[in-house]
Structures are given as C-alpha cells and as structure tokens.
ZAMARGU-4260 file (C-alpha; in steps of 0.2 Angstrom, whole numbers, plus 5000, padded with zeros to 4 digits):
<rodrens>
0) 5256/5225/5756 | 5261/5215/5739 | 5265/5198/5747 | 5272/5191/5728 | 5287/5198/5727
5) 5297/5204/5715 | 5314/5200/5710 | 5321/5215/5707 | 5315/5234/5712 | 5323/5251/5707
10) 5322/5266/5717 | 5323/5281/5705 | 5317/5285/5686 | 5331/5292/5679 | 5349/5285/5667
15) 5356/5273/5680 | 5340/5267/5687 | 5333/5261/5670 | 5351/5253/5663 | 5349/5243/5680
20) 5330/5236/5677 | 5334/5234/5658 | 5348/5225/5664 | 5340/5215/5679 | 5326/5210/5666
25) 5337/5205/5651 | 5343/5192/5665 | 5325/5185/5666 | 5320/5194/5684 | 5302/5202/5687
30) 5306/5222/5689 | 5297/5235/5698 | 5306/5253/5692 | 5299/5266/5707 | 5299/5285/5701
35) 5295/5297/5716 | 5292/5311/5701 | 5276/5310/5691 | 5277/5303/5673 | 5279/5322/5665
40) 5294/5324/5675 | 5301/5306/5676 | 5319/5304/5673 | 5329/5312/5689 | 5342/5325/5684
45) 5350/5311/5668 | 5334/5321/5660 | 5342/5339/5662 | 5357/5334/5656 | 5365/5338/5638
50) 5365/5319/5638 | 5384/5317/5633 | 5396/5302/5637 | 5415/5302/5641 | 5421/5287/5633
55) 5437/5277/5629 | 5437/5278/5610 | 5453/5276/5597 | 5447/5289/5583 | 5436/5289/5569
60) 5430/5271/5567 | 5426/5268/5583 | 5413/5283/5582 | 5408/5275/5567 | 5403/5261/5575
65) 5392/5269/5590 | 5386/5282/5576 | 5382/5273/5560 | 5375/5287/5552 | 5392/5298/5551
70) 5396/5301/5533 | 5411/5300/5524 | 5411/5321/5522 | 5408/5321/5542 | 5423/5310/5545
75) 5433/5318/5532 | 5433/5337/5539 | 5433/5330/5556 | 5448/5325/5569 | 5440/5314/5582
80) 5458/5313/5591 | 5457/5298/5603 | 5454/5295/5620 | 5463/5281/5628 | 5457/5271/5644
85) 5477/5280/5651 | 5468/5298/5649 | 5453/5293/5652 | 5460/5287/5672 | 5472/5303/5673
90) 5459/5313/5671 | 5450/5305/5682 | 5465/5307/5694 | 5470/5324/5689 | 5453/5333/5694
95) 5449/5323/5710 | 5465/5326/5714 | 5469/5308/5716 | 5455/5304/5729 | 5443/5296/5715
100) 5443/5278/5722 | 5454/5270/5711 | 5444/5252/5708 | 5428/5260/5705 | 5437/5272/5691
105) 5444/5257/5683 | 5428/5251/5683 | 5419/5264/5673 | 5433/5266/5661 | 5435/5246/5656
110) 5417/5245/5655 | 5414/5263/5645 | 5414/5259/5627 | 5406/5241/5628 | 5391/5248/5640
115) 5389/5263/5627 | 5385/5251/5614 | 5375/5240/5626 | 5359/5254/5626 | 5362/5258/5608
120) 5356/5238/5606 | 5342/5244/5619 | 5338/5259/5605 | 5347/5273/5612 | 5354/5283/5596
125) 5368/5295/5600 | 5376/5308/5590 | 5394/5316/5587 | 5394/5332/5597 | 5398/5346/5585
130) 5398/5364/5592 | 5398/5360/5613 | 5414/5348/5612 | 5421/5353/5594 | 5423/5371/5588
135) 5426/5374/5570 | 5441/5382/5564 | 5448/5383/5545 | 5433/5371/5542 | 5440/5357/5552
140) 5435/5351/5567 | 5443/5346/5582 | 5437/5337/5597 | 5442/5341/5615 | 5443/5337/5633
145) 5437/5317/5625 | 5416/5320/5624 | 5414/5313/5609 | 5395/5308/5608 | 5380/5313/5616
150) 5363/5305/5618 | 5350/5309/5603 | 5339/5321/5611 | 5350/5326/5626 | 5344/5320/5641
155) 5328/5323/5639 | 5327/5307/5622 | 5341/5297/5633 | 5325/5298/5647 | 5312/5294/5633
160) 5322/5282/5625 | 5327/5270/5640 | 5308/5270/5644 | 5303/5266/5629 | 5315/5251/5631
165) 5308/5246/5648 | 5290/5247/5642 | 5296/5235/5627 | 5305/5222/5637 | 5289/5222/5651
170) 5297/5232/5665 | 5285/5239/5679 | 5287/5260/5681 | 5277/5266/5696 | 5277/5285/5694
175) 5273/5297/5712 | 5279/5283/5720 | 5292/5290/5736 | 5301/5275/5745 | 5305/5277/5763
180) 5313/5264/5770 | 5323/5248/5767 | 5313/5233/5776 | 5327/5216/5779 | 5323/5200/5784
185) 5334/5186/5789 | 5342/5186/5772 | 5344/5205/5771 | 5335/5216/5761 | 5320/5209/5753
190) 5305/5225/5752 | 5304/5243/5751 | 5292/5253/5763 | 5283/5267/5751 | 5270/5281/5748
195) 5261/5281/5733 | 5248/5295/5734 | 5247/5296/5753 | 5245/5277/5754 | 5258/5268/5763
200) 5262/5251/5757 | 5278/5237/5757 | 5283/5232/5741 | 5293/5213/5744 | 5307/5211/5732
205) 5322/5196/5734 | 5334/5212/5727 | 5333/5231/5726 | 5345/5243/5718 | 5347/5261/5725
210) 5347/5273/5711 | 5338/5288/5717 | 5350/5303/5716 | 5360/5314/5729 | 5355/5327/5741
215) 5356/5343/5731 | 5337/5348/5731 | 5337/5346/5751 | 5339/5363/5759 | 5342/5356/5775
220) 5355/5343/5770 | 5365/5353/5758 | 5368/5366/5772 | 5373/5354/5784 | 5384/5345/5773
225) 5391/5356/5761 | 5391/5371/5770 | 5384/5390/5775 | 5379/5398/5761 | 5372/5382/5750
230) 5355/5385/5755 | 5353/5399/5744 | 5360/5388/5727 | 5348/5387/5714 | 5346/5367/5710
235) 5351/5364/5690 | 5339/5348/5690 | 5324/5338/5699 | 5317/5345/5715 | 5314/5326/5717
240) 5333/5323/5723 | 5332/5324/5741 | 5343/5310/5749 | 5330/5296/5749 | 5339/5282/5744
245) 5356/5288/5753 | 5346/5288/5771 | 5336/5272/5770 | 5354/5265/5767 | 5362/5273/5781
250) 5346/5269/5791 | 5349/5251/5790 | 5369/5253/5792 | 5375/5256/5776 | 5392/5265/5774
255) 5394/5281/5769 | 5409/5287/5755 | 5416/5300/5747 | 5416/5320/5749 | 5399/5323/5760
260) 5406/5341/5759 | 5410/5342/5738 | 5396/5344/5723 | 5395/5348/5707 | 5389/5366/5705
265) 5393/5378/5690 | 5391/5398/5687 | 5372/5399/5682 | 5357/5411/5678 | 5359/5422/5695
270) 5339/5425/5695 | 5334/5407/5689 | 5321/5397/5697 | 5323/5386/5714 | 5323/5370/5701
275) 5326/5365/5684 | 5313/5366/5672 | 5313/5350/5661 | 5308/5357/5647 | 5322/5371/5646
280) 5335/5361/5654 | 5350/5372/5649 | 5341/5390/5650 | 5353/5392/5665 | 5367/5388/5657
285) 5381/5401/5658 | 5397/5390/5652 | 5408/5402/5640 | 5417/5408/5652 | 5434/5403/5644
290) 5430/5415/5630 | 5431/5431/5642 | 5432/5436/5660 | 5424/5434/5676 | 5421/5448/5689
295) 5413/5450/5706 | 5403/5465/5713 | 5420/5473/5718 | 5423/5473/5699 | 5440/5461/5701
300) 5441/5444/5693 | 5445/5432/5706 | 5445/5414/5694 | 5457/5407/5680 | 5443/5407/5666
305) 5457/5398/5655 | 5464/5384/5666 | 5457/5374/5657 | 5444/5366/5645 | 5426/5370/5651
310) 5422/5351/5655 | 5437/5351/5668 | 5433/5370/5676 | 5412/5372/5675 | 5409/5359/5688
315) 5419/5368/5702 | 5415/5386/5698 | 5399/5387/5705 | 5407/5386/5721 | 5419/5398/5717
320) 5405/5410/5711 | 5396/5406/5727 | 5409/5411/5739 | 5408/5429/5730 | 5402/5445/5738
325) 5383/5444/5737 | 5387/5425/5728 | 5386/5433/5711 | 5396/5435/5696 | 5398/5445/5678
330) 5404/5436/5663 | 5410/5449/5652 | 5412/5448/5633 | 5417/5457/5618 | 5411/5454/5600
335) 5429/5442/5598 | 5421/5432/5608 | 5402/5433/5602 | 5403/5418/5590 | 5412/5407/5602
340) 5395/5410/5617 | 5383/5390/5618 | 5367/5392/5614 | 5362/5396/5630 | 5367/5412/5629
345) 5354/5417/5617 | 5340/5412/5625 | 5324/5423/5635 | 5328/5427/5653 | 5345/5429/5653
350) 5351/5443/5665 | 5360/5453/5653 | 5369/5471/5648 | 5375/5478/5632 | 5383/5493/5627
355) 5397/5500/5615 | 5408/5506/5630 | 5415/5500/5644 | 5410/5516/5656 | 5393/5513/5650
360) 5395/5494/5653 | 5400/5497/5669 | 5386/5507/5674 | 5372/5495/5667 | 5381/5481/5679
365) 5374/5493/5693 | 5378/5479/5709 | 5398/5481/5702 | 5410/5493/5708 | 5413/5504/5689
370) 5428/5512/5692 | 5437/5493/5701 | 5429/5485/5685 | 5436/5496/5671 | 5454/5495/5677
375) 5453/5475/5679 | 5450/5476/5663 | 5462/5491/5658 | 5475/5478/5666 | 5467/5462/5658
380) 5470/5468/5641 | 5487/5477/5644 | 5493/5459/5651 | 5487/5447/5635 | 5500/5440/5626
385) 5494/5446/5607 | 5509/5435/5599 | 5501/5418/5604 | 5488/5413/5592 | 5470/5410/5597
390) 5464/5395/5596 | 5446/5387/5604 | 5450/5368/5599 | 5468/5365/5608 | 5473/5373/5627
395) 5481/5387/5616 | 5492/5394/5630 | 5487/5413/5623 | 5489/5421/5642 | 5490/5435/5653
400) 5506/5439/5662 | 5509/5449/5677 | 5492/5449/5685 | 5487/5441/5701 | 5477/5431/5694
405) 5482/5428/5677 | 5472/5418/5664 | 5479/5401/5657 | 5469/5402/5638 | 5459/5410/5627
410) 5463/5426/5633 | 5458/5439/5621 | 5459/5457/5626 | 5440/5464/5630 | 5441/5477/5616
415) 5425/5474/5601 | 5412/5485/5604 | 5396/5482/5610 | 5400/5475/5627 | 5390/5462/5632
420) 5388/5455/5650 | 5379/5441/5660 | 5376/5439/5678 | 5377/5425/5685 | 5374/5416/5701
425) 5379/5396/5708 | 5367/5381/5700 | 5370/5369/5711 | 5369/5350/5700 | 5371/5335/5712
430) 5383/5331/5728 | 5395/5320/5728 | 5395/5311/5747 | 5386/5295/5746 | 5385/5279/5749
435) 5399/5265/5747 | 5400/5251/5734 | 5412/5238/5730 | 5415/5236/5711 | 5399/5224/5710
440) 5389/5239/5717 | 5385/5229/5733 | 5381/5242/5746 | 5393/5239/5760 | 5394/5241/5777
445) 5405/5249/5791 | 5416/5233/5791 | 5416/5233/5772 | 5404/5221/5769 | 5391/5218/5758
450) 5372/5221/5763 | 5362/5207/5755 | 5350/5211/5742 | 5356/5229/5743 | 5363/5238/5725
455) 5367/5256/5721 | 5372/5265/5705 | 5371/5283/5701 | 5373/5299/5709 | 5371/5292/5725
460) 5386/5283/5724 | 5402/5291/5734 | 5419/5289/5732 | 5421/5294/5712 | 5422/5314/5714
465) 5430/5325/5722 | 5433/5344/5723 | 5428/5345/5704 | 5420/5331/5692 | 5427/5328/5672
470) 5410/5333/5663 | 5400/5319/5654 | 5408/5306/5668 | 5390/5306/5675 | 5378/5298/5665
475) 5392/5286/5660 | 5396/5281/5678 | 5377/5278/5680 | 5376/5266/5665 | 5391/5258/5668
480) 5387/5254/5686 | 5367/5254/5683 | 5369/5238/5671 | 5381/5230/5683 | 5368/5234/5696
485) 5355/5226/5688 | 5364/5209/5684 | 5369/5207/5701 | 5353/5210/5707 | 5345/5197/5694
490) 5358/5185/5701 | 5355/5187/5719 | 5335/5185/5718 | 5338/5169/5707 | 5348/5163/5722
</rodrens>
C-alpha cells in the first residue's frame, strides 16, 4: 500500500481524464493519472475519435484566434458562419429532446471557447475542419452543423499531445493499471483499491476524479441496460470501457443519471471487428448516408437519410440499423454522389458491391430482397423533387414527396451508373447512463449531495444525452468538465 498519498488521482487515460490532472497539477497538487489500457493503447475512446470540438464562436476571427496559422486566402474563400452560445443550447435541446440537464448544458456551452484555448496553452494545435464539416461548392466553403475545429491529429494527436503536456508538467501515468473500488474514510473518499499486473494494491489520495468511460465494451451490461439485441453491436472504440468507474461510484452510494437505456451508436462496417483498432479509427466509418439511400434486407428504406445534417442523425442510427431484419443495412449510392462519400469509404475492408445496373446491384447485395429493392428505388427516384437545387453545405430542402418515408435533404435520384453499395451493421461508441454531477462535478448521492473527495468528468457522466448526441459535444463536454474536475479536486486536497 502507498501510505503517502497523493492529492489527486484520475481514473482513466483518455481527453477528460488528462484536462482534469493537467488541471489538478496547474493548481500545485501531486497527480497520479491511472490508465487501465497499456501505454500503446492509452487514451480511452478521446483517441478513436475524429478529435473535433463543438464550440460557441462568432466567425472568422475567432477561429483565427484558436488557429493562428489560417491564411488570409483560407479566410477569404471560406464562410465560417457563427455559432452562438443560443444554438449552441437549442441544439443541445432540440436533439435530447429537452431532457439534456439544463445546468450541466449551460455549463459546457459558457465554458466551450475559453476551455478550447485553455489546452491550446497546454500545446494542443487544432485545425479548421475542411472536407468532414465544410463541402466545397463554387470554390467557397461553408461550415455546417457549428464543428468548426478539430484537434491536430484527430484523436489520436489530441491523445499524444495532452500526454506530452502531462509528462512536461510532472504528472504520474500508471498504464495496465485497473482500479476496483473506491476506499472512504471518515472524510469520504481518500484511495483507490487497484490491480496493476495481477498485484492488488490501495493507492491513498486526499481526491480522486472518475474519468474512466462508459459501459459500451461490457457485453453483459450493455444487454441489460440497453437492451436484447446490444450484445451483438460491434464496439467503435477501447475494449477497455467496461463500467469501472460507474460501479465503484454506485458501490459506495453514488447516484445514477441520465438515459441508462440510450447510447451513441451509428451505422458501421457490418463485419468489422468486436473493438476498435486505434490505428484505423475511422475504418468503420459508414457516415454518407445523407448523399443516398438506406435499405434493409427486405430491400425498403426505413430511415429519413436527409433529416438532417450527419452530426445531428449518425449518432442515433445505429440503433435504427440495429433494430433491422438481421441488424444490417445497405447504403446505396450512384456516381452524383461518389465525390460527396468521407474518406472512409475508400478504404480496404469495406463490405462493398458495384455494378453498372441496378438488377445486377441487386443481385451482388445477395442477403436483400432484389425485386423489394429495385422498386424502392424505382419509387425513390419518381418522388425527388428535381426543381430544388442540390446543395451539400445548407439543409437544401431537395425532398421526396409521397413516400412513406420520405427524405428531408439531398435527395438525388439513384440514376449514374456504376452503382455502388455498402453494408453495414450498428458500432456501438459509448452510453449514455451514468453517474450524476452537480456543475462542480461533485459526484452526488441519492439525497443530492456531494460525496467528498469524489469528482467525475467524461463519458461517465449521465444526464447530458439523450435519445441522440450533437457530434463533437463529447470531447468538449470532457474537457470542459475534466479541467473543472481537476480544480476542484486540487481545492479539496489542499483543504
């Protein structure tokens, strides 16, 4: 047992648990950081991420500000819109509707743009994000759905990057390193009990922060919480994010918050593995679905692939997919919309057919009822409204009409040969049930009070998502409430 105790000790490796050490140490406090993963896969799910921010910004020269290096030709032939702390609540609204609790939301959105250039101090660089949140059209582009910047690197440098900082600023990282349990004394918390190795050991500390992820890599949990069926999901990141931190809070009395029963899960690579690989974190990625259609094995689409723009739709489709005959899908996609497919599309081991007819199309996608298929999309096309000009950048209101289930956006007719189609399957990314926090990120208990010593920030946190999740919320909901964790942390161990 370590009897000198430290002030401070994180649980987890990944975005929030580092903001919270850089910021418990920045406040002068010994910091222990304890990563269950080893070094070559440190960094939770932040490090499978695309590493983007949703921040409150007001155009060009506030993006200048967190990305020196735009140029003056950048800025000129690009419309960075604004993104105002009003939209950036409604939206937090709008997609949870309205269950997001409403202090914690204010909390991320006041703290967004001032935390942002926090880590940039710390030596995080971040970029504008061209091509995944700004299409060009006419040689202009426009930003949509208010990602602006993303993390040099993606994940993956965010990861490095905040390490790097940790080791500069003296911050202990204890890789293979699984905590177990809380231990309390008189004045609440005050050690972790761990397995480093197979050797058990307490760690004292006068604070600790919970920052170890959700439940999505437990089998177990995620069936009995989400649901029949979720057993079977493919996990998007760590296979290290199995609940850890959530039950040692609960085991000690801790209240539980938010949507136990909702996660973030999106339409992915049908054949991928069980877990994401961190060196090809966005292999399974499958998000173009706005650019074409979406049908099951009884060849029928059975989504709005328009509703809206990708970061409002991709993190509740999964579901959708997963609630499918055989919990698999087909995106289909004609050469209008080849240009328009991510990266990800691209890439070896994608399960994927071609060919320069529909009939023969249908026939490649062998686990899909051919003749269903070809008149969904004999219907599809017949239904677009050609007048309405197409546009990527805007929600263009080019739609279907009369079809039971019509498309919002984007719809072009499937009509270019050669054919192209993807199958895919429900990636499951993290849940959102977890534990509850007051705007301090005390963990509180059934009476809604706070349990001393005890902090959380990060996916573990419930109560900010439900039903669907605004993309790049995460990582900034993890930093915002990581480096609040930290200073509170610091400030209860020098008390």
């Amino acid at each position: 047992m370590n009897d000198q105790p430290y002030d401070v000790v994180v649980v987890g490796g990944g975005n929030a648990a580092l903001c919270a050490a850089l910021s418990a140490r920045e406040r002068g406090a010994s910091v222990l950081v304890l990563e269950r993963a080893p070094e070559d896969k440190r960094g939770g799910n932040s490090a499978f991420t695309g590493g983007g921010f949703r921040i409150v910004h007001h155009g060009a020269d506030d993006i200048r500000k967190i990305v020196p290096d735009l140029t003056d030709e950048e800025i000129a032939r690009t419309d960075f819109g604004q993104y105002t702390a009003e939209d950036y609540l409604d939206d937090l609204g709008r997609i949870t509707q309205y269950y997001v609790d409403p202090d914690l939301a204010e909390t991320i959105v006041r703290n967004s743009t001032d935390t942002v250039h926090w880590m940039r101090e710390r030596g995080v660089k971040f970029m504008p994000n061209y091509g995944r949140q700004a299409y060009n059209v006419n040689g202009r582009f426009k930003f949509f759905g208010g990602v602006v910047i993303y993390a040099n690197g993606g994940g993956r440098g965010l990861i490095d990057l905040l390490y790097k900082a940790a080791d500069k600023h003296g911050i202990t990282v204890r890789c293979r390193t699984q905590a177990r349990h809380l231990v309390c004394g008189s004045n609440g918390v005050d050690g972790v009990r761990v397995v480093g190795n197979g050797v058990e050991d307490v760690i004292r500390a006068r604070a600790v922060v919970l920052a170890s992820g959700g439940f999505e890599a437990n089998r177990e949990m995620r069936t009995r919480y989400l649901g029949p069926g979720w057993d079977m999901a493919k996990v998007r990141g760590t296979r290290y994010n199995t609940g850890d931190g959530i039950q040692m809070a609960l085991d000690i009395g801790a209240q539980s918050y938010g949507q136990w029963s909702g996660c973030h899960s999106v339409a992915w690579e049908r054949y991928a593995p069980d877990f994401g690989d961190v060196e090809h974190p966005h292999a399974g990625y499958r998000h173009s679905y706005p650019f074409g259609i979406m049908v099951n094995a009884d060849g029928r689409r059975f989504v709005d692939e328009g509703a809206d723009f990708r970061n409002y739709t991709y993190a509740r489709y999964g579901r959708v997919v997963l609630q499918q005959p055989g919990s698999f899908a087909w995106q289909i996609f004609d050469q209008q919309a080849k240009p328009l497919l991510r990266d990800e599309y691209k890439l070896r081991g994608a399960t994927k057919v071609t060919a320069n007819t529909l009939e023969e199309l249908a026939d490649r996608m062998q686990d899909v009822h051919g003749r269903n298929f070809l008149e969904t999309v004999r219907q599809f096309n017949a239904a677009v409204r050609r007048d309405v000009p197409f546009d990527p950048n805007v929600r263009d209101g080019r739609c279907t009409v009369g079809l039971e289930v019509n498309k919002s956006n984007w719809a072009n007719p499937i009509e270019v040969a050669p054919f192209e189609a993807y199958s895919v399957g429900c990636g499951i990314t993290f849940t959102f049930g977890g534990l509850k926090i007051d705007t301090r990120t005390h963990v509180l208990d059934m009476e809604d009070a706070a349990i001393p010593g005890l902090y959380a920030a990060g996916e573990l946190v419930g109560g900010l998502y439900y039903f669907n999740y605004p993309g790049s919320t995460g990582l900034m909901a993890g930093s915002v409430f990581g480096r609040i964790a930290g200073r509170e942390a610091a400030a209860h161990a020098a008390r």
